[in-house]
N, CA and C atoms as a LAMMPS dump frame, in Angstrom:
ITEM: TIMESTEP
0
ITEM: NUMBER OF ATOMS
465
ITEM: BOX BOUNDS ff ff ff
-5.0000000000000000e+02 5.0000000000000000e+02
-5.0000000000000000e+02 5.0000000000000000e+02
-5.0000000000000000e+02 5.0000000000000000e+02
ITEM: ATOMS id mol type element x y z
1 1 1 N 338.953 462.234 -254.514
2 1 2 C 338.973 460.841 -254.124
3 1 3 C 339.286 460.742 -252.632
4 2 1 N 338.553 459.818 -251.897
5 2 2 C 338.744 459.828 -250.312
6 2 3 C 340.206 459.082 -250.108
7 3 1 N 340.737 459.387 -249.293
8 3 2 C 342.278 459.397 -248.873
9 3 3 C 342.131 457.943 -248.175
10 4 1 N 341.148 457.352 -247.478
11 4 2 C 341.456 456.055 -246.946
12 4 3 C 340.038 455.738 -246.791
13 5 1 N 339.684 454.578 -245.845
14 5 2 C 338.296 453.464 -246.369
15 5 3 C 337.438 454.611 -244.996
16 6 1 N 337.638 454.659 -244.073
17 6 2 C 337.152 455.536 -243.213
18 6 3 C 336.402 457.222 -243.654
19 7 1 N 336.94 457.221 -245.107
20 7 2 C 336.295 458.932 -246.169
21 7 3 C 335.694 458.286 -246.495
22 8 1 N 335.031 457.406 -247.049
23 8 2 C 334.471 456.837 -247.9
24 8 3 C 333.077 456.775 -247.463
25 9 1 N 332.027 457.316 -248.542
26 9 2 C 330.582 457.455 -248.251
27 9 3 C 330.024 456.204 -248.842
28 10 1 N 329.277 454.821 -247.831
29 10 2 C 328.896 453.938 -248.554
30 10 3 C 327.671 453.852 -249.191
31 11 1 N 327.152 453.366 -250.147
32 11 2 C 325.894 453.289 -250.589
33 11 3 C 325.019 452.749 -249.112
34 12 1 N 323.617 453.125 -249.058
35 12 2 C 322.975 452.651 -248.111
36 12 3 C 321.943 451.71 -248.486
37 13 1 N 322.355 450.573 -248.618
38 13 2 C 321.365 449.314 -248.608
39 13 3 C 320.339 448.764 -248.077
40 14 1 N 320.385 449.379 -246.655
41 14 2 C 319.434 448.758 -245.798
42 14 3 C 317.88 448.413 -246.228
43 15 1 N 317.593 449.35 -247.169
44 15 2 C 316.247 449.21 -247.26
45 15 3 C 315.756 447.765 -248.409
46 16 1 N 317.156 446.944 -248.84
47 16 2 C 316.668 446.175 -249.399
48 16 3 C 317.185 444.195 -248.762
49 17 1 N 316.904 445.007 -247.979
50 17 2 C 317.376 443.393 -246.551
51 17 3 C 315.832 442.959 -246.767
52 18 1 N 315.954 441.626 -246.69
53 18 2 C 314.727 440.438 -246.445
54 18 3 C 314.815 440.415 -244.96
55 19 1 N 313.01 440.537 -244.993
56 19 2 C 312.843 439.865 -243.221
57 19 3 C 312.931 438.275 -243.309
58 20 1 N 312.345 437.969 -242.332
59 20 2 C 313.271 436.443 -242.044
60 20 3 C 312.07 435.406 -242.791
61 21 1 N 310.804 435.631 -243.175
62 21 2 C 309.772 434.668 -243.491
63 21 3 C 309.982 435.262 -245.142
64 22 1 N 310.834 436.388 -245.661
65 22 2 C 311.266 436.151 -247.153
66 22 3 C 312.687 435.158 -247.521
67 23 1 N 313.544 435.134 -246.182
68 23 2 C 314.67 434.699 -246.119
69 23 3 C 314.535 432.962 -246.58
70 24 1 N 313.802 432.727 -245.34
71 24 2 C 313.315 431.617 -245.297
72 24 3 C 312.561 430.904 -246.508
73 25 1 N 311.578 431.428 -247.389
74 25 2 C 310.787 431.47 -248.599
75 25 3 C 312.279 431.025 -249.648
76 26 1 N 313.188 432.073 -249.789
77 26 2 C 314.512 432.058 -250.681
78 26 3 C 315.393 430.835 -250.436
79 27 1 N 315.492 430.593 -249.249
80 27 2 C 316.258 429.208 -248.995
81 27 3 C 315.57 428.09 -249.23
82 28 1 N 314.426 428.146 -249.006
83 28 2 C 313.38 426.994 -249.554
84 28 3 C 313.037 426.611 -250.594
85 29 1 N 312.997 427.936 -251.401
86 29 2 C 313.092 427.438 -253.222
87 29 3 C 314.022 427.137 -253.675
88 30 1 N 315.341 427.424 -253.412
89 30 2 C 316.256 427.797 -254.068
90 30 3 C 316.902 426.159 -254.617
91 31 1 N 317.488 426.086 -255.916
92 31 2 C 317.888 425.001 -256.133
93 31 3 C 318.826 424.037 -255.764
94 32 1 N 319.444 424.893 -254.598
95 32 2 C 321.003 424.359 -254.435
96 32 3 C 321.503 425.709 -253.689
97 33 1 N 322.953 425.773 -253.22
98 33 2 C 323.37 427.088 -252.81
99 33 3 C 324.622 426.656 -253.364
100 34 1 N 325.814 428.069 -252.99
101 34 2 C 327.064 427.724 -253.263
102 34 3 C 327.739 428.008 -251.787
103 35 1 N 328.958 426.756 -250.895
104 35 2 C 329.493 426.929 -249.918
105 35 3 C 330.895 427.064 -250.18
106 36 1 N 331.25 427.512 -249.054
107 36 2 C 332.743 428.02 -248.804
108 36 3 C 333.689 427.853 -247.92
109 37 1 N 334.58 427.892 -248.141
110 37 2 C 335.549 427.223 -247.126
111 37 3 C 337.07 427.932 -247.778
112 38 1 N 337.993 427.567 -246.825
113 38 2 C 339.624 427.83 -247.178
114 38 3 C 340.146 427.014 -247.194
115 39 1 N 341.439 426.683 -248.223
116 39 2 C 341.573 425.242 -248.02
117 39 3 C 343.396 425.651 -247.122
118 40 1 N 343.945 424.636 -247.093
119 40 2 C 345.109 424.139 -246.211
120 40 3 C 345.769 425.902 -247.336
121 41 1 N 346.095 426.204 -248.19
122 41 2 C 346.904 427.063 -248.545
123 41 3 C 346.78 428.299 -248.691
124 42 1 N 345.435 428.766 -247.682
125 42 2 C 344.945 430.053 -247.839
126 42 3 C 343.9 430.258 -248.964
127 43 1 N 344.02 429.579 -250.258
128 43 2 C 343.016 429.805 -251.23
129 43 3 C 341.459 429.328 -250.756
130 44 1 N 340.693 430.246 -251.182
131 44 2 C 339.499 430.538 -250.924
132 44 3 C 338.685 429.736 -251.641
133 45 1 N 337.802 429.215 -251.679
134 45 2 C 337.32 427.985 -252.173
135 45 3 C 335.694 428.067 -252.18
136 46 1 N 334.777 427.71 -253.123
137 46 2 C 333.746 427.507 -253.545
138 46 3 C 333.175 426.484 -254.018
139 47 1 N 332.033 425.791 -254.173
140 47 2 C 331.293 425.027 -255.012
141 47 3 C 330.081 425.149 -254.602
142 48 1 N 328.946 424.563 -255.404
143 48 2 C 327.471 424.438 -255.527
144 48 3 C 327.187 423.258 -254.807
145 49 1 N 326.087 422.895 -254.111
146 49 2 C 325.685 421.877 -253.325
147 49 3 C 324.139 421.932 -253.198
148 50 1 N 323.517 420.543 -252.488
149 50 2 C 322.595 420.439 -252.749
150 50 3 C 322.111 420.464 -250.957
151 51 1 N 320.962 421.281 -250.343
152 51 2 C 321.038 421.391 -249.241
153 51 3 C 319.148 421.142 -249.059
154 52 1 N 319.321 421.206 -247.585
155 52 2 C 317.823 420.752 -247.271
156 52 3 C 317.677 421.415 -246.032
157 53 1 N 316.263 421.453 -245.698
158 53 2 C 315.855 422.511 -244.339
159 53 3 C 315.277 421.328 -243.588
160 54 1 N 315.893 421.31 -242.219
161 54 2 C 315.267 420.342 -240.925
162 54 3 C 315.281 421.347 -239.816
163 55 1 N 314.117 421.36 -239.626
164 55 2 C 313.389 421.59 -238.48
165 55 3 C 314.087 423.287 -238.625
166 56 1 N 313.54 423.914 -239.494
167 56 2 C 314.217 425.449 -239.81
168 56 3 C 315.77 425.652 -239.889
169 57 1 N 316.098 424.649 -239.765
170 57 2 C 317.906 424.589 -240.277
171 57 3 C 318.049 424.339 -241.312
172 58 1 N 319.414 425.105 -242.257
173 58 2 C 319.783 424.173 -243.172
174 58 3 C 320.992 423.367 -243.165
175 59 1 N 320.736 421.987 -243.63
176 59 2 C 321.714 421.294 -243.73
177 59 3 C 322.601 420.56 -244.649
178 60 1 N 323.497 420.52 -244.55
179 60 2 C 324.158 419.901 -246.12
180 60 3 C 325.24 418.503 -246.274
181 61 1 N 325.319 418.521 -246.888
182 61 2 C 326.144 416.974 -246.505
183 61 3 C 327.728 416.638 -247.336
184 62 1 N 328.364 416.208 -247.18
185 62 2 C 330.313 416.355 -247.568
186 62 3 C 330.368 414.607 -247.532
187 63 1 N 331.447 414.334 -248.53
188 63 2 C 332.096 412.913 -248.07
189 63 3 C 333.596 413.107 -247.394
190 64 1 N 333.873 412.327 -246.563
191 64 2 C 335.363 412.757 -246.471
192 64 3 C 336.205 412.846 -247.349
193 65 1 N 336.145 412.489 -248.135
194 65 2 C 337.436 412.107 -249.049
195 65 3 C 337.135 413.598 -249.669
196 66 1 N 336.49 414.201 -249.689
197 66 2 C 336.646 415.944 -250.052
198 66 3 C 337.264 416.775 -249.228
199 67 1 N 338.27 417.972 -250.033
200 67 2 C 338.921 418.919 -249.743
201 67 3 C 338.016 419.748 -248.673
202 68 1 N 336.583 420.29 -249.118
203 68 2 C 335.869 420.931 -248.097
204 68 3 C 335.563 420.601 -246.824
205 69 1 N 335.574 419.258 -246.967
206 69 2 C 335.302 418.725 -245.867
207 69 3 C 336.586 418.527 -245
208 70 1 N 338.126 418.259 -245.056
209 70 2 C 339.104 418.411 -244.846
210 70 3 C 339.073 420.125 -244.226
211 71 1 N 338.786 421.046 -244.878
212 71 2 C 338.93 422.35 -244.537
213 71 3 C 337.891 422.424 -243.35
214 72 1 N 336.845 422.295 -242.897
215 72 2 C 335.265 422.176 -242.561
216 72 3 C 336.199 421.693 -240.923
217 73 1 N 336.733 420.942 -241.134
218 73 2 C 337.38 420.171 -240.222
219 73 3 C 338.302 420.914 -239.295
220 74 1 N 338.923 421.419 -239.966
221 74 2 C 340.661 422.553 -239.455
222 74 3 C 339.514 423.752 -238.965
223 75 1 N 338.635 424.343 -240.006
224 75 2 C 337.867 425.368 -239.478
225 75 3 C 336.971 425.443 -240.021
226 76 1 N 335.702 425.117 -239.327
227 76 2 C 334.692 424.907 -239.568
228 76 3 C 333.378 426.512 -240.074
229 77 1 N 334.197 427.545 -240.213
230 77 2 C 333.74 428.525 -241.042
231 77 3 C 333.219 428.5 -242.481
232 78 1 N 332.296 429.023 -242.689
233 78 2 C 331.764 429.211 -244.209
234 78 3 C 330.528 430.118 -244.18
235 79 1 N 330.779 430.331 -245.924
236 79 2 C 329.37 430.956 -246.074
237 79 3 C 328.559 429.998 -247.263
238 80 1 N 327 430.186 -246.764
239 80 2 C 326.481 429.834 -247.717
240 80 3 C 325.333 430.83 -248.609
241 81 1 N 325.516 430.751 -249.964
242 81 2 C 324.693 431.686 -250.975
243 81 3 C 323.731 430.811 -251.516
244 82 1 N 322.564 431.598 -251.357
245 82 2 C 321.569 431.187 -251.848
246 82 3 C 321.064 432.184 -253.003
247 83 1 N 320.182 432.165 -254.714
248 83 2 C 319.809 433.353 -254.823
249 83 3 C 318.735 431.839 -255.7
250 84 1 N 317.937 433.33 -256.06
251 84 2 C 316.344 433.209 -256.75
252 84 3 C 316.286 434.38 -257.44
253 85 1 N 315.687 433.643 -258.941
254 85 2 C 315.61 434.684 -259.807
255 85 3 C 314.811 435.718 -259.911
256 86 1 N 313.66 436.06 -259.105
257 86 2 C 313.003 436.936 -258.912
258 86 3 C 313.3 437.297 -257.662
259 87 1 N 313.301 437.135 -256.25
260 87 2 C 313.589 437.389 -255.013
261 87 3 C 314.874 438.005 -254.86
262 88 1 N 316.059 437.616 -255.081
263 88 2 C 317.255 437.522 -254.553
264 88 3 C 317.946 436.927 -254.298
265 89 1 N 319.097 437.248 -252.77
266 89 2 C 320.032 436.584 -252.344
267 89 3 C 319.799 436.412 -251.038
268 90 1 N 320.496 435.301 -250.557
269 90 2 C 320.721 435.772 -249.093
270 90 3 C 321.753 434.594 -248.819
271 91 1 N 322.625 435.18 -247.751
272 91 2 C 323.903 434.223 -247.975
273 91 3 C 324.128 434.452 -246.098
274 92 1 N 324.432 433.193 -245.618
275 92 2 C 324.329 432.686 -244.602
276 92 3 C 326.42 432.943 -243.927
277 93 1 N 326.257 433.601 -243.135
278 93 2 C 327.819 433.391 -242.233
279 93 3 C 327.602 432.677 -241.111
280 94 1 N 328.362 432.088 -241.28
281 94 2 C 328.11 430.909 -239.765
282 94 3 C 329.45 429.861 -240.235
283 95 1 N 328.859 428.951 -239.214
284 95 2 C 329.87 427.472 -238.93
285 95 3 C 328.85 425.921 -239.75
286 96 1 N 329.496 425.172 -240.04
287 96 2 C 328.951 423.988 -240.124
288 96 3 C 329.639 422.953 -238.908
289 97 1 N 328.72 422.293 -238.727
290 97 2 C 328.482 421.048 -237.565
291 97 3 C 328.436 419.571 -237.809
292 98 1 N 329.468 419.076 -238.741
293 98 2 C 328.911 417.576 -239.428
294 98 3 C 329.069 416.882 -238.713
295 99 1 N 328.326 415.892 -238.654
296 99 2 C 328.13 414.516 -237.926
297 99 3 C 328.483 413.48 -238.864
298 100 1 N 328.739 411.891 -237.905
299 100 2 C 328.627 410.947 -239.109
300 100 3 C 327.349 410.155 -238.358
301 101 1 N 326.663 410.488 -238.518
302 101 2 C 325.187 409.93 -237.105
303 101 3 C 324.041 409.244 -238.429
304 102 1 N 324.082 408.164 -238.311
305 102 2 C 323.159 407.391 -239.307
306 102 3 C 321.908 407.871 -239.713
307 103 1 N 321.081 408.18 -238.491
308 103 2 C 319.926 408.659 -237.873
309 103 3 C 319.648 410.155 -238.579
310 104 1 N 320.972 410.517 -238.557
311 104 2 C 320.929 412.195 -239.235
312 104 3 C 320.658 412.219 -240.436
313 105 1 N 321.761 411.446 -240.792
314 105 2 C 322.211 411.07 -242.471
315 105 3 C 321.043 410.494 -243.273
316 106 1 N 320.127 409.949 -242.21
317 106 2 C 318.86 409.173 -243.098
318 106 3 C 317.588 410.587 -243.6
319 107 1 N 317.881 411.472 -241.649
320 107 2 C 316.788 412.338 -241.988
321 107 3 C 317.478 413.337 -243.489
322 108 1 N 318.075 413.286 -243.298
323 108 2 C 319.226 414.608 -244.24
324 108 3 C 318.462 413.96 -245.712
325 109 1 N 319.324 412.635 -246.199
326 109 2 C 318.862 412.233 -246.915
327 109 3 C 317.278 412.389 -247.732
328 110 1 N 316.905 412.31 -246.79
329 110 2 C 315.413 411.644 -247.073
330 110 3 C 314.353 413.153 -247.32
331 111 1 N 314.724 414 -246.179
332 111 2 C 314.521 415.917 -246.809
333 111 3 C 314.881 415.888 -248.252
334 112 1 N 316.447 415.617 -248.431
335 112 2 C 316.667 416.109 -249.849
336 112 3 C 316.053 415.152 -251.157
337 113 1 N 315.768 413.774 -250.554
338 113 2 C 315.136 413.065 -251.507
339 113 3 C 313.564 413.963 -251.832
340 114 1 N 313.03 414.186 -251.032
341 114 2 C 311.246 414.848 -250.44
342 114 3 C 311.549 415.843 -251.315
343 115 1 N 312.676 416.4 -251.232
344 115 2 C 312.698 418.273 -251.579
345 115 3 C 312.982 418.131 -253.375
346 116 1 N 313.589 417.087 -254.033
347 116 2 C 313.627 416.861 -255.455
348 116 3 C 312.68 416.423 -256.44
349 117 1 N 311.494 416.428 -255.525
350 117 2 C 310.199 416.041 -256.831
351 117 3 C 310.798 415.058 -257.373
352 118 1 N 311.332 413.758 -257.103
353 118 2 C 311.679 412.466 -257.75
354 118 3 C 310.344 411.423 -257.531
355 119 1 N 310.313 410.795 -258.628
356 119 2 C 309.329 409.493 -258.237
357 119 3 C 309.525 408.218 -257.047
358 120 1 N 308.332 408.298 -256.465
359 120 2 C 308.755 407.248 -255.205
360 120 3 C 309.326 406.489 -255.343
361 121 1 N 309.093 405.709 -256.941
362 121 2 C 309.434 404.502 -256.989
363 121 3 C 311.05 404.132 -257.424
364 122 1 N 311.682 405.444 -257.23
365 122 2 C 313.203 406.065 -256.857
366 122 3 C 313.831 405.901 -255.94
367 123 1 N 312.78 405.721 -255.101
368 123 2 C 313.436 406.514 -253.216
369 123 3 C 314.942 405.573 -253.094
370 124 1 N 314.045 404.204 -252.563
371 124 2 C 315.342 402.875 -252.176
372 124 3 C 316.64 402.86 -253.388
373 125 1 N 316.604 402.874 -254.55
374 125 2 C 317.728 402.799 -254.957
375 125 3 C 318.718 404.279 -255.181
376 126 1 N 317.807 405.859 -255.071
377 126 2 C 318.721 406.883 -254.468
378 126 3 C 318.928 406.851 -253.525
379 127 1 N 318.249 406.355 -252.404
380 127 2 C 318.676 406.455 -251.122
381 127 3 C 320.14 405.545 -250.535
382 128 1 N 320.124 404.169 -251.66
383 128 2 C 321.01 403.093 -251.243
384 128 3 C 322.425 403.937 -252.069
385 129 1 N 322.216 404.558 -253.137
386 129 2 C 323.323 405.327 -253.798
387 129 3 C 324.213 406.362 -252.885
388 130 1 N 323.34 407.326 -252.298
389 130 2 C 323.66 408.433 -251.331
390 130 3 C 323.735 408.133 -249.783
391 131 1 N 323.363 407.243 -249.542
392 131 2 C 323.879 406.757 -247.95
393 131 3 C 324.964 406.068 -248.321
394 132 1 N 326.024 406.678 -248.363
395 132 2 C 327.537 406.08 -248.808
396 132 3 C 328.096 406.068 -247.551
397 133 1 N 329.426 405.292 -247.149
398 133 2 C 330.509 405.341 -246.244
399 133 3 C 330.983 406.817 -246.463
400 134 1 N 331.221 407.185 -245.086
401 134 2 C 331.776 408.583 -245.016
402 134 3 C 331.374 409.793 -245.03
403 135 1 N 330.138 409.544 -245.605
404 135 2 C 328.814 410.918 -245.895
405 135 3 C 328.656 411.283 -244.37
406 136 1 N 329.001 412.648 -244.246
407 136 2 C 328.991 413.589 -243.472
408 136 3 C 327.48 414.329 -243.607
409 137 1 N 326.772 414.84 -242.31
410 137 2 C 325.903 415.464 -242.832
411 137 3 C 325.841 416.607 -241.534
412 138 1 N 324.716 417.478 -241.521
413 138 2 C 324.824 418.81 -240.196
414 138 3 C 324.48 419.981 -240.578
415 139 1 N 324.27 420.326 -239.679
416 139 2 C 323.241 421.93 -239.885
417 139 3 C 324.457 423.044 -239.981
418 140 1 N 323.625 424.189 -240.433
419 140 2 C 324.749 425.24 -240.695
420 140 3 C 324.281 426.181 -239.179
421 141 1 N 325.204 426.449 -238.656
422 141 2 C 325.063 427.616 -237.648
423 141 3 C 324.894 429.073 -238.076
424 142 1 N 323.896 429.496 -238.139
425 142 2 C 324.223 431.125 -238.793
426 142 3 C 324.736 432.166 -237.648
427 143 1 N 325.432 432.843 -237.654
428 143 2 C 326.551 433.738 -237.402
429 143 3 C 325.599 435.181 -237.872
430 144 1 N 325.029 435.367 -239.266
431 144 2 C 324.529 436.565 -239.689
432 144 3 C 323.866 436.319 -240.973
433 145 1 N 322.933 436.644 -241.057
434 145 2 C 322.334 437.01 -242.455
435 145 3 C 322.934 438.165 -243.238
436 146 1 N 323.366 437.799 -244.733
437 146 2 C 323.393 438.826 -245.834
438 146 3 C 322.074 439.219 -246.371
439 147 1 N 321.515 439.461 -246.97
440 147 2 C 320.643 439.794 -248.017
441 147 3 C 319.905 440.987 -248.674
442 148 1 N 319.727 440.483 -249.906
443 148 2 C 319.254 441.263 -250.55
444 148 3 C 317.657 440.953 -251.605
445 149 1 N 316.743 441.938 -251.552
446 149 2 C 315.651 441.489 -252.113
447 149 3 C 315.042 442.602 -252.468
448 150 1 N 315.497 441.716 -254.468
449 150 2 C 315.391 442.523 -255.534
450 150 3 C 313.896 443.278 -255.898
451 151 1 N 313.229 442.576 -255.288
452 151 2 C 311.695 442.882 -255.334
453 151 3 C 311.432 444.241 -255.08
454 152 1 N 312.6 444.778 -254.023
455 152 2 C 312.244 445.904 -253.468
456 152 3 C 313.181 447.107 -254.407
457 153 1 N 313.354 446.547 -254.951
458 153 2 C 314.345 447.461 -256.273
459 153 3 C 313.415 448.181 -257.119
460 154 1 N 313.111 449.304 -257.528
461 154 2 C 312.036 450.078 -258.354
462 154 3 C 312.336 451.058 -259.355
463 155 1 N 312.553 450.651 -260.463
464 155 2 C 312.839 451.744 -261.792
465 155 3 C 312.273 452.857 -261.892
């Protein structure tokens, strides 16, 4: 057994990293991701969210009156996971950037309305539901790509 983390022989993964137009493909299907944050007591923190791509960003949206968004605030670090059941994963390190910018909040909105296959004749009364007081919205800064893509996995 290796005596400390420095003996240690790691598996070599590399060969199953996504280039950036599979990355991109995975974040685009994907149903939702799960984000992250720390809250005020050190505990590490998760949930599922519903996110949208503007202009090759992704962006996601918080109300204040949430803990994440409270954390988002103190330190604006996180990761976000994306996976697909045939493709993979790929999970985003970076910062989030929320705004409370109307203009944003409409485009934000209105991506994630586009991106849910809902009937038009939906739009105005989801849209009047989810443009709430306080809705935060903003792109994620990526810091680094994770990923992995299972495709390239071979029995």
């Amino acid at each position: 057994m290796a005596e400390n983390v420095d003996d240690v022989v790691w598996e070599d993964l590399s060969s199953f990293r996504m280039d950036q137009a599979a990355i991109d493909e995975t974040i685009a299907e994907a149903g939702g991701c799960t984000v992250t944050w720390v809250a005020a007591n050190g505990q590490s923190m998760g949930v599922w969210v519903s996110h949208a791509v503007i202009d090759g960003e992704v962006w996601l949206t918080t109300t204040g009156n949430r803990s994440k968004t409270r954390a988002w605030k103190r330190d604006p670090r996180t990761s976000v996971v994306f996976s697909h059941p045939t493709r993979g994963s790929v999970t985003i390190v970076g910062t989030i950037d929320l705004h409370d910018d109307a203009t944003e909040r409409t485009a934000f909105l209105t991506a994630l309305f586009d991106r849910g296959g809902q009937p038009e004749e939906l739009r105005e009364a989801w849209m009047g539901h989810m443009d709430s007081d306080g809705r935060l919205v903003g792109p994620v800064k990526v810091k680094k790509y994770i990923t992995f893509d299972q495709t390239k996995l071979v029995f």
